[in-house]
C-alpha positions, 0 to 999 in steps of 0.5 A: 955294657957293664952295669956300674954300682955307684955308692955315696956315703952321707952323714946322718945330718946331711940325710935328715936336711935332705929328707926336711927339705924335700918333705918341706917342698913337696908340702909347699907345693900342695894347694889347700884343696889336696890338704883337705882331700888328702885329710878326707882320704885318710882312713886312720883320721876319719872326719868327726862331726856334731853328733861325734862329739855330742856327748864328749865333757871338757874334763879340768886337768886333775891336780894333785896337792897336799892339804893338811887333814884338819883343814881338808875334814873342816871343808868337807864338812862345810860345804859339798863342794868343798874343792871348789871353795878350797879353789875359791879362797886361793884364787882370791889370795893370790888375786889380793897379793897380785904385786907382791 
């Protein structure tokens, strides 16, 4: 008997809703417990713990503005900390015109 070829075409959206809708069961059917074995087994995800993160800092997102020189030299020479007094005085601005 001679082996038959069968072709069927499908649209680029028709394959996306396929591979979605198989990825999406094939994870709903897992329980918690193959989550977490999966997760443990994956060499490119190793677990972290205490002594991993021990010495990481929270870092403050650099924010980048401009400050007219005068003021900005003003600051500087008036306190160490200046950027923390720049950040001061605006919070309290805003905080003071909070309904307007």
């Amino acid at each position: 008997m001679k082996e038959q070829n069968i072709y069927v075409e499908y649209s680029r959206s028709e394959i996306d809703a396929k591979s979605d809708e198989k990825e999406w069961s094939r994870f709903d059917a897992l329980t918690d417990a193959e989550i977490d074995a999966a997760a443990a087994s994956d060499e490119n995800d190793p677990k972290t713990d205490a002594v991993f993160w021990k010495d990481a800092t929270v870092a403050m997102p650099e924010n980048i503005i401009t400050i007219d020189q005068d003021l900005l030299a003003w600051f500087k020479a008036h306190a160490p900390d200046y950027e923390t007094q720049i950040n001061r005085i605006l919070r309290a601005y805003v905080e003071g015109n909070a309904d307007t």
